[in-house]
N, C-alpha and C positions, 0 to 999 in steps of 0.2 A: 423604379419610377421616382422622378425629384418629388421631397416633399410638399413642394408646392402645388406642382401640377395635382399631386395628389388629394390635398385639399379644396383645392379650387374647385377639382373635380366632386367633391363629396360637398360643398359649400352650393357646388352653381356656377360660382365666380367665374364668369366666363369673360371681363376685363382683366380678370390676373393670369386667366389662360393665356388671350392673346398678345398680351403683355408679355408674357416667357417664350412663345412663340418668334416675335420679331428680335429676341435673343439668341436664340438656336431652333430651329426650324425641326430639327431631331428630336427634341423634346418627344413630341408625340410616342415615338418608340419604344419610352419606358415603360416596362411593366412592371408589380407588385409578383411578389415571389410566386403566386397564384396564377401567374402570366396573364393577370386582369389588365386590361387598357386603361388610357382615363376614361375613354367610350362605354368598358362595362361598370365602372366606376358609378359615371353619373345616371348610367341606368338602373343600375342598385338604387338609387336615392330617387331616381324619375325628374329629371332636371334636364328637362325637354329642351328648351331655350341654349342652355350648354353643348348637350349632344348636337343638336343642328349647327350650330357652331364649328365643331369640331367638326362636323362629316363634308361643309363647306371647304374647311382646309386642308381636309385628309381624309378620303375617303375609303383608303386602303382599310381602315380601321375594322371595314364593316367583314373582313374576312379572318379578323384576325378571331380568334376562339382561345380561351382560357384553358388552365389544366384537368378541369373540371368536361371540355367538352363544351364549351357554351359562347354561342355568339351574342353579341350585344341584343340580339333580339331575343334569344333568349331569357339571359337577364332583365331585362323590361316585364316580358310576361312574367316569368315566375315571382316577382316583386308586386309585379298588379298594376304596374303601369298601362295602361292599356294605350291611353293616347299615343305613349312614346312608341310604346310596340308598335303601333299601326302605324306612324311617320317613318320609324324605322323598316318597317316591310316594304313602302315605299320606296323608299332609295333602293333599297333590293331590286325592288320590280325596274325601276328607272336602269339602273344600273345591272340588268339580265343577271341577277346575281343568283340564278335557281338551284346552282347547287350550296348554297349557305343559308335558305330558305329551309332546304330538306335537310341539313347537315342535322344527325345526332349527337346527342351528350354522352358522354360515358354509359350512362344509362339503357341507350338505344331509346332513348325521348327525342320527340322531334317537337318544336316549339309548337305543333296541332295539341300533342298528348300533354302537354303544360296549360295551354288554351283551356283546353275541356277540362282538364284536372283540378284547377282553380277557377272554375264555374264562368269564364271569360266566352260567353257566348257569343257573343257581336264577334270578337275578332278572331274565333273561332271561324263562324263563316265567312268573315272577312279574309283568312289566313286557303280555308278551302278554295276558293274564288279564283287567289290566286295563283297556289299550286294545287293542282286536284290532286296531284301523287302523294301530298303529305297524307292522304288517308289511305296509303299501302303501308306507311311506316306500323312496326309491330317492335316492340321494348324489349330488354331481356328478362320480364316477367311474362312474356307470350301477350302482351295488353296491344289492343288496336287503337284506335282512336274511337273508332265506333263502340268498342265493345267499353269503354270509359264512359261514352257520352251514354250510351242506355244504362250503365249501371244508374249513374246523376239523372238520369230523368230526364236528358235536353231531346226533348222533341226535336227542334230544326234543326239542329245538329244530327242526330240520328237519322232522321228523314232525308239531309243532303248529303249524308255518305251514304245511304243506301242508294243514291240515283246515278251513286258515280261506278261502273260496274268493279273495276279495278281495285273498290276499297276493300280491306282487309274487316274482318268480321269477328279474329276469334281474340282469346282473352285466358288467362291465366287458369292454372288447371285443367287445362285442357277446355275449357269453356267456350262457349258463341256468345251472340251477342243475345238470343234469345232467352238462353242461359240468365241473360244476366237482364234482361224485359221481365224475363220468370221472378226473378229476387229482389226485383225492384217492385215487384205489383203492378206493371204497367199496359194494360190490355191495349190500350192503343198501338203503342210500339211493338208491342208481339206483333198485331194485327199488322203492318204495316212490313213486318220480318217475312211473316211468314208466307207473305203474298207475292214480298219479291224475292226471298231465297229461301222456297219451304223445307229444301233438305236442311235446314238445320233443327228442325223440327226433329230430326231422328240421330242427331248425332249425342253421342256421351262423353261426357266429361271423367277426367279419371277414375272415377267411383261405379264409372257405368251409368249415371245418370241420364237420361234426355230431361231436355225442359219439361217436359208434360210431367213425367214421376217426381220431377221438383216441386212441381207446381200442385202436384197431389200431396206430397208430402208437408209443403207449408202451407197449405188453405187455400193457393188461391184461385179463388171460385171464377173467379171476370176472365183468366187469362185462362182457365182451363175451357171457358165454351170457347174462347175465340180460337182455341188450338183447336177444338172438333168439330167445331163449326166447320171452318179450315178442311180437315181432315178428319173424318171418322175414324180410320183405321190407329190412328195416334190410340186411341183407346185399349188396343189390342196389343199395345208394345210389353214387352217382358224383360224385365232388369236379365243385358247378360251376364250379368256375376253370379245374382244372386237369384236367379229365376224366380224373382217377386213380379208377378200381376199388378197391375197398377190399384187393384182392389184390395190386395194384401195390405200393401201400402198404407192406402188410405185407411186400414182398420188399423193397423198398428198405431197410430196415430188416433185414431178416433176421430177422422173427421166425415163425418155422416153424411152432410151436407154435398163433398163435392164425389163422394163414392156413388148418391142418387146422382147428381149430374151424367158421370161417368155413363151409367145403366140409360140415364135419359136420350142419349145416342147412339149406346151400345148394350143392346141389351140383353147383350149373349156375350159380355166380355168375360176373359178367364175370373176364373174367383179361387181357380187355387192354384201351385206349386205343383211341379210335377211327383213328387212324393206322395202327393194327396191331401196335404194342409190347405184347408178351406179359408176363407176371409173368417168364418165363424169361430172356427180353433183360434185363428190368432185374435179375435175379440174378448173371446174368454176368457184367452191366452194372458194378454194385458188386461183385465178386466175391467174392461168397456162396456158398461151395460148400457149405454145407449144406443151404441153400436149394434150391439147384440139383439137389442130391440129394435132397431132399423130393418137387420132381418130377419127377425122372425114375423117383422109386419109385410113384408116383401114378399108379393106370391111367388114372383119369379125367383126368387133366393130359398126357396118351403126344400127344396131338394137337397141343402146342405145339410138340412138339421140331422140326419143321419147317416152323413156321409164320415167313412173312416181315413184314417190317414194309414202312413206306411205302417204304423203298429197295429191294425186295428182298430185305432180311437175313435170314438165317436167326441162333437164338442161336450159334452156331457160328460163325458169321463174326463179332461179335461178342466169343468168346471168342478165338479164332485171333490176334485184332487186338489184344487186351491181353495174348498172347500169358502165359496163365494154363496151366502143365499140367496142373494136377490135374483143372481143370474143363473141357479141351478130352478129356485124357483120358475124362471123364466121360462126357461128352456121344457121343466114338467105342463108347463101350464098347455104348452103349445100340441093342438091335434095330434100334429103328424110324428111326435114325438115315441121314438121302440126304444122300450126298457130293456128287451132282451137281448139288442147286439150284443156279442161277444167282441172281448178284444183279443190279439192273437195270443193271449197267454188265457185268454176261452173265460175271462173276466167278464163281468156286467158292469155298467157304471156304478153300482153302489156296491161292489164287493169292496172296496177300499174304505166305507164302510163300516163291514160288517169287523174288519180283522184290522185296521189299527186303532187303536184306542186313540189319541190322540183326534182320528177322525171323528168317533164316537157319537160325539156333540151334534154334527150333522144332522143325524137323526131327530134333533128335536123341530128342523126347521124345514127337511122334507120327507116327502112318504113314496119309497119306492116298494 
C-alpha cells in the first residue's frame, strides 16, 4: 500500500485520498503486508466519512478480507465502531453481499460472535435482522453466538436467537447455552431456554455435568426452581460418570438451602450413590455441620441416620473417625440414632475409639 494512501487512511484524510485517486485509479489495490485495505484501515481508526468515500469509488473493497480473515465489517466491530459497522452492513445488504456478511475469520467468528463478545447489542440485533443464519455460525472453540450472548447476560439477544429455530445453541466444552444461563445466574433466560428447547436441560457438558448439577453445585437457588418448576424429573438426574445424585452434590458443597429446594419438588429424590454413600456420609464426610443438621432436622431424611455404605458404615462411624464433636455429638443426640451397627469388619462406631490412642481424646466429648 503507498505510504500515503496509508496515512490518509489512518488520518481520515479523505482529500488526500481522492487526490491520489485521480492519479492512479489502482491505488485502491494496495494492501499492507496484513493484506489490510485502506477500507480495513480506516475502520481500525472508525473514520466513517473516509470509508463511505472509498466504498462510493470502489466498492469491490467490501469483499476484500485481510490475512487474519476479516472483512472491513469486521474490523469496525471488533474496534467498536458501531456506527461504521452498521453503514457498512448496509452497503452489504444494498449490494446482496450475504455471503461476506456470514464470512468467518480464521477464528470461525462471524462479525454476530464479535457483536455479542464486545457487548455491541443494537448491532447485534441489527446484524440478526439482517442475516438470520449468522446465528448458525459456531467458532473453533465450539461457541454459538447464543451461547456468548447468555453467557454476557444479553437478554434480547438471547431471546432473538432463540426465536429463530436454526440458531445454534451450544458452546465450548461441550456446553448449551443453559449451561451457560446456569453460570451466569440468570433465571430469566434459563426460563425462556427451557421452554423453547427443554432437552437441553438433560444434556452434559464434558465433565458429565447438566445444567441443573451445576446449578446445585454453585448455589443457585432462582435457576434451580425455574429448572423444576419446568421439570420435576430434573431433580432425579444422576451424574453419569460419577453416579452422584444431585443431593450428594449439594452436601458436598454444603449448600442446604438449594438441597431443601430439591426435596420441595422431589421428595423422594436419590440421596445416595449406588454403593450406599448417603448425602449424610458425605456431610460428615466434609464436615458440614450445617448440613448434617439440615438432616437430622428432616423427618423425611430420619432413615439415613443409620444407613450403611459399601463397608458397613454407618455416618457415625465416619464422623467418630474425623473425630469432629460437634457432629458426632449431633448425630448421638438424635432418637433414631443405633450405637450397635456393626461395620463389615463387625466394628461399632466407637471401637476406633477404644483402640487408637490417638483417638482416645474423643471420649472426653462423647459417651457411647
Amino acid at each position: 500500500m503507498d505510504d500515503r494512501l496509508l496515512k490518509a487512511a489512518m488520518s481520515g484524510n479523505s482529500n488526500e485520498m481522492k487526490h491520489m485517486i485521480l492519479q492512479d485509479a489502482n491505488v485502491f489495490l494496495g494492501t499492507t503486508p496484513q493484506g489490510s485495505t485502506c477500507l480495513h484501515i480506516s475502520s481500525i481508526f472508525g473514520h466513517q466519512e473516509f470509508s463511505m468515500t472509498v466504498l462510493a469509488l470502489n466498492n469491490s473493497l467490501l469483499s476484500r478480507i485481510n490475512l487474519y480473515g476479516e472483512t472491513p465489517l469486521v474490523v469496525a466491530t471488533t474496534n467498536g465502531h458501531v456506527s461504521l459497522a452498521s453503514a457498512i452492513l448496509k452497503q452489504y445488504q444494498q449490494l446482496k453481499l450475504s455471503e461476506m456478511i456470514l464470512k468467518e475469520d480464521n477464528n470461525g467468528n462471524t462479525v454476530l460472535h464479535h457483536a455479542i463478545r464486545s457487548g455491541h447489542c443494537d448491532l447485534a440485533l441489527e446484524l440478526i435482522a439482517a442475516e438470520p443464519k449468522l446465528s448458525e455460525g459456531v467458532n473453533k472453540h465450539n461457541e454459538s453466538p447464543m451461547y456468548i450472548a447468555v453467557s454476557r447476560g444479553f437478554s434480547d439477544v438471547s431471546e432473538r436467537l432463540l426465536k429463530i429455530p436454526i440458531s445454534s445453541h451450544i458452546g465450548t466444552y461441550g456446553e448449551n447455552a443453559l449451561h451457560a444461563a446456569v453460570r451466569n445466574g440468570n433465571p430469566d433466560i434459563a426460563k425462556k431456554i427451557v421452554e423453547t428447547r427443554p432437552k437441553l436441560a438433560r444434556e452434559e457438558n464434558k465433565s458429565g455435568n447438566t445444567p441443573v448439577l451445576l446449578a446445585v453445585l454453585w448455589n443457585k437457588l432462582d435457576v434451580i426452581r425455574v429448572l423444576l418448576e419446568h421439570d420435576r424429573s430434573l431433580g432425579y438426574l444422576i451424574h453419569t460418570k460419577d453416579l452422584y445424585p444431585l443431593l450428594v452434590s449439594a452436601a458436598y458443597r454444603g449448600n442446604v438451602i438449594v438441597a431443601q429446594e430439591i426435596l420441595n419438588y422431589c421428595p423422594d429424590a436419590p440421596y445416595c450413590k449406588p454403593d450406599g454413600w448417603t448425602i449424610l456420609h458425605e456431610a460428615v464426610s466434609v464436615l458440614n455441620e450445617e448440613f448434617v443438621e439440615f438432616i437430622l432436622n428432616t423427618p423425611q431424611l430420619h432413615k439415613l441416620i443409620n444407613m450403611r455404605d459399601k463397608y458397613g458404615e454407618t455416618a457415625l462411624h465416619i464422623a467418630v473417625r474425623k473425630c469432629d464433636p460437634n457432629i458426632v455429638r449431633a448425630l448421638l443426640a438424635h432418637k433414631a440414632i443405633d450405637l450397635t451397627v456393626l461395620n463389615n469388619g463387625g466394628n461399632t462406631a466407637e471401637w476406633p475409639l477404644a483402640e487408637t490412642t490417638e483417638r482416645a481424646k474423643t471420649l472426653n466429648w462423647v459417651c457411647l
